[in-house]
Short mmCIF file of the C-alpha atoms (twelve columns), coordinates in Angstrom:
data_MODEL
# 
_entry.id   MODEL 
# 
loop_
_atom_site.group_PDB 
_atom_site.id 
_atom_site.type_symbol 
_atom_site.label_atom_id 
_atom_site.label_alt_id 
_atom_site.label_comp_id 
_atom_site.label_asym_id 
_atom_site.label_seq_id 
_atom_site.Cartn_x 
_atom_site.Cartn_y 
_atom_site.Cartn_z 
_atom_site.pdbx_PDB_model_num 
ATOM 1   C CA . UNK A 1   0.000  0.000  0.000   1 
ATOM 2   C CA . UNK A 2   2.648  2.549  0.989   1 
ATOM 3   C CA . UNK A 3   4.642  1.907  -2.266  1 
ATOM 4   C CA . UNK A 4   1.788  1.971  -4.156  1 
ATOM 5   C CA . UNK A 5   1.030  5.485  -2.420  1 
ATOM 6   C CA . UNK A 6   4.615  6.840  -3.249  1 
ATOM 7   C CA . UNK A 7   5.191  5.085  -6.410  1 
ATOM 8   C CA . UNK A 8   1.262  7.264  -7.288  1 
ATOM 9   C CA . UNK A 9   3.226  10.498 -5.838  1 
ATOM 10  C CA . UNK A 10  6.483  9.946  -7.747  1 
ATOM 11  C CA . UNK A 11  3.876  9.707  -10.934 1 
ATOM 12  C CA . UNK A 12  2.258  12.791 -10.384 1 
ATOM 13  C CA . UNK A 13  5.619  14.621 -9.330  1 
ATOM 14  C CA . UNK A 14  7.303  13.635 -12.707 1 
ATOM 15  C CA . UNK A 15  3.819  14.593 -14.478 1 
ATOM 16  C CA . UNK A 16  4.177  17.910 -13.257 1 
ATOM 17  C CA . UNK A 17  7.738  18.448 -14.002 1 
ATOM 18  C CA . UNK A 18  7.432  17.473 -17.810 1 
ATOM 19  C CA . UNK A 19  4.360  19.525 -17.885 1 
ATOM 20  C CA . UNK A 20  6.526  22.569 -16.663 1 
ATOM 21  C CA . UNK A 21  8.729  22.424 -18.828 1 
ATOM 22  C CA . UNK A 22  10.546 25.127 -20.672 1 
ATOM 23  C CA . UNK A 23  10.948 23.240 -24.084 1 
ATOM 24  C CA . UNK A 24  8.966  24.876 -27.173 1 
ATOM 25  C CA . UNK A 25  8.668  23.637 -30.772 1 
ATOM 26  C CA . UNK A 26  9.049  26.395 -32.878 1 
ATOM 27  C CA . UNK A 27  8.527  26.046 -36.729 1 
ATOM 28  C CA . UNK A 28  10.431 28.819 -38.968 1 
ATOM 29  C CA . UNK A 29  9.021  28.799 -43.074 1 
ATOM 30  C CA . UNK A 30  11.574 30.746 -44.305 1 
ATOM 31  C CA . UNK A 31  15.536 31.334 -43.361 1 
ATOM 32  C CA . UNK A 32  15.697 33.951 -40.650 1 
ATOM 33  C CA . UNK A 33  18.288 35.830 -38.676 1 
ATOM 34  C CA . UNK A 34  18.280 35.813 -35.145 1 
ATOM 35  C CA . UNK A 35  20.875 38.466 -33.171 1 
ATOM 36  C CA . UNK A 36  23.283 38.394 -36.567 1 
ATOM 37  C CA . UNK A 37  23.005 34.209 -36.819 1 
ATOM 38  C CA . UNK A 38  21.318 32.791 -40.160 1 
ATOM 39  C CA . UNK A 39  19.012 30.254 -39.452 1 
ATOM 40  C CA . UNK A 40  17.546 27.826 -41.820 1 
ATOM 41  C CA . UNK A 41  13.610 27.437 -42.338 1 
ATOM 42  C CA . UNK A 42  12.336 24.171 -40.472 1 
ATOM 43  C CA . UNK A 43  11.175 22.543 -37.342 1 
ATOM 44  C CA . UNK A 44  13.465 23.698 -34.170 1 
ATOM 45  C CA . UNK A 45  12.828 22.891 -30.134 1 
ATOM 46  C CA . UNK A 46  13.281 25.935 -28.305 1 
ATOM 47  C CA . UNK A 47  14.244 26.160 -25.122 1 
ATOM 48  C CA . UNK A 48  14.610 29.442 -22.570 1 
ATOM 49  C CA . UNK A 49  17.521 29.006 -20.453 1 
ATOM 50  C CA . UNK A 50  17.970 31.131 -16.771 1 
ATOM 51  C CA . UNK A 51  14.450 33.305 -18.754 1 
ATOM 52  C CA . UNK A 52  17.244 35.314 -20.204 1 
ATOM 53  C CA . UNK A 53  18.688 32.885 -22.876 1 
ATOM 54  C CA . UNK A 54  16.567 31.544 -25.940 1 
ATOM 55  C CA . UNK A 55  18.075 27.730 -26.924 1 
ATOM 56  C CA . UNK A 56  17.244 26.890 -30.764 1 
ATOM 57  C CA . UNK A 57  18.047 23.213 -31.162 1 
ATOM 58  C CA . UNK A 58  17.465 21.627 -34.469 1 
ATOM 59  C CA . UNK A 59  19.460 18.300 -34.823 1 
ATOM 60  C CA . UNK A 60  23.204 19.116 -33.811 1 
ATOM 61  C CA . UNK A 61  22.985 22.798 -34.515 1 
ATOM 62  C CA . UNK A 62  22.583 24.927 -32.057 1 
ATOM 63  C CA . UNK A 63  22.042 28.824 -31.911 1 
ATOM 64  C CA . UNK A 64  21.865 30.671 -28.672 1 
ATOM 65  C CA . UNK A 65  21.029 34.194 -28.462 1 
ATOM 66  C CA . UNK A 66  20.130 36.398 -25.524 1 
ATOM 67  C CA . UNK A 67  16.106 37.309 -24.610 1 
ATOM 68  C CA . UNK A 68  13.936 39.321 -22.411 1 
ATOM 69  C CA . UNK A 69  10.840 37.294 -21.178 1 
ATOM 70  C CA . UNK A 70  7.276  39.388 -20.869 1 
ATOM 71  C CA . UNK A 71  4.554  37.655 -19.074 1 
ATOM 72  C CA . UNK A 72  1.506  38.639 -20.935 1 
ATOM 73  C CA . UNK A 73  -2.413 37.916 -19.601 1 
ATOM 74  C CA . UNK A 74  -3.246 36.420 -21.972 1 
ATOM 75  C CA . UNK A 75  -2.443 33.057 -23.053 1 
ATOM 76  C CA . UNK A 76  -1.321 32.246 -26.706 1 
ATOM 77  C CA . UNK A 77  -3.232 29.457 -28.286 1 
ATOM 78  C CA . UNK A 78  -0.358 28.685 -32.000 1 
ATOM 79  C CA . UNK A 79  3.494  30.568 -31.753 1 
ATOM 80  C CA . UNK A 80  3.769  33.541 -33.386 1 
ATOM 81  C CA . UNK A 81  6.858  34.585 -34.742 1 
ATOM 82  C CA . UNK A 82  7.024  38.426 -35.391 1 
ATOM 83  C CA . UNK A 83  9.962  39.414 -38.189 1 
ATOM 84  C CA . UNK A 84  11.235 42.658 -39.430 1 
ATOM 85  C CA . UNK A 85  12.545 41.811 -42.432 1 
ATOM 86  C CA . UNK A 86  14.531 38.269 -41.941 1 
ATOM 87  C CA . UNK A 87  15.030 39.654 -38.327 1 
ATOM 88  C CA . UNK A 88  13.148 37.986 -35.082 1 
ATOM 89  C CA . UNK A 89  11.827 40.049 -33.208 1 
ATOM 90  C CA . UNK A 90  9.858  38.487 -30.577 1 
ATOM 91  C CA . UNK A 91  8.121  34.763 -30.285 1 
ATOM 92  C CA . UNK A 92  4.796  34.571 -28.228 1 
ATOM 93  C CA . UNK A 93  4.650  30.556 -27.235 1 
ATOM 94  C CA . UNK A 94  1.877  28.676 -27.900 1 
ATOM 95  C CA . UNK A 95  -0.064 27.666 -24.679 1 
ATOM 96  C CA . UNK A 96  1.860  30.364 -22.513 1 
ATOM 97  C CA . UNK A 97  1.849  33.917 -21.640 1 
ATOM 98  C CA . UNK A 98  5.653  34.396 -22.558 1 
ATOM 99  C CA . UNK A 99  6.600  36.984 -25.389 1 
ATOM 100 C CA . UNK A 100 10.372 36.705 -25.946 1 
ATOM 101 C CA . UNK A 101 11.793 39.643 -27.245 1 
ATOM 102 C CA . UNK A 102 15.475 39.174 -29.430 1 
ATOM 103 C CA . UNK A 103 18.123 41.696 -28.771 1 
ATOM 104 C CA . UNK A 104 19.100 43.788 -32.172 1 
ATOM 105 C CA . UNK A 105 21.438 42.441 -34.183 1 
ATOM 106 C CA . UNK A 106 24.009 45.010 -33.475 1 
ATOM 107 C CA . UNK A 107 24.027 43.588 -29.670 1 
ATOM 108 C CA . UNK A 108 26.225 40.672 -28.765 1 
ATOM 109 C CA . UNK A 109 26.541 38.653 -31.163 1 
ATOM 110 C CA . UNK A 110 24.453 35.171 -31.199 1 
ATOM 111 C CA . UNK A 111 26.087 31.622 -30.193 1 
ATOM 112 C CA . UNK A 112 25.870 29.260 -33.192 1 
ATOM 113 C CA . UNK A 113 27.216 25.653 -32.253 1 
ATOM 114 C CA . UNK A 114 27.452 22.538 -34.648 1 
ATOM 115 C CA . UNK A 115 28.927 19.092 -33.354 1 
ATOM 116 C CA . UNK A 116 30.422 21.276 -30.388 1 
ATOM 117 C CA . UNK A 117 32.322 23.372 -32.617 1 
ATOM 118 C CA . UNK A 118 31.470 27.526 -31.198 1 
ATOM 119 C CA . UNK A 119 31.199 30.392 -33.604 1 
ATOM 120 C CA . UNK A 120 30.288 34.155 -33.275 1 
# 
């Protein structure tokens, strides 16, 4: 009974954890250029990082590049990805509140990483 009990806890514990999580997919339909870094059009996981840091993973490239987080009230229900030009601007996340907004490009530059090889 009692391991049935914790073994139902440890369930709903790890439920809520994966449910919490801070892992997006984001889909791009054109190539795009976020903080100076050319990315691709296609299917990427994003992932925010200390709410500062936005994590694009698609395979084994990786590009990094620095964000401020808004909480909005309301809640998004499909991404949207706001360009000017090629340039991101901001991403609201589906199914959240958060609006991350991309530094310019003339900021620091962003973190581009493939097979753990770093560029600028």
């Amino acid at each position: 009974m009692v391991k049935n009990v914790l073994l139902g806890f440890a369930t709903a514990a790890l439920a809520v954890a994966s449910a919490a999580s801070s892992s997006y997919p984001v889909t791009f339909y054109q190539p795009v250029t976020i903080n100076g870094a050319q990315v691709q059009a296609g299917d990427y996981t994003l992932e925010l990082k200390d709410d500062n840091m936005a994590v694009l993973k698609q395979g084994d490239k990786v590009t990094e590049a620095p964000v401020k987080v808004k909480n909005e009230k309301e809640t998004y229900s499909h991404n949207i990805v706001r360009l000017n030009h090629q340039q991101v601007e901001e991403i609201r996340l589906a199914g959240t509140s958060k609006r991350l907004l991309f530094e310019k490009a003339d900021g620091a530059a962003a973190h581009v990483q493939k097979s753990g090889n770093a560029t600028n």
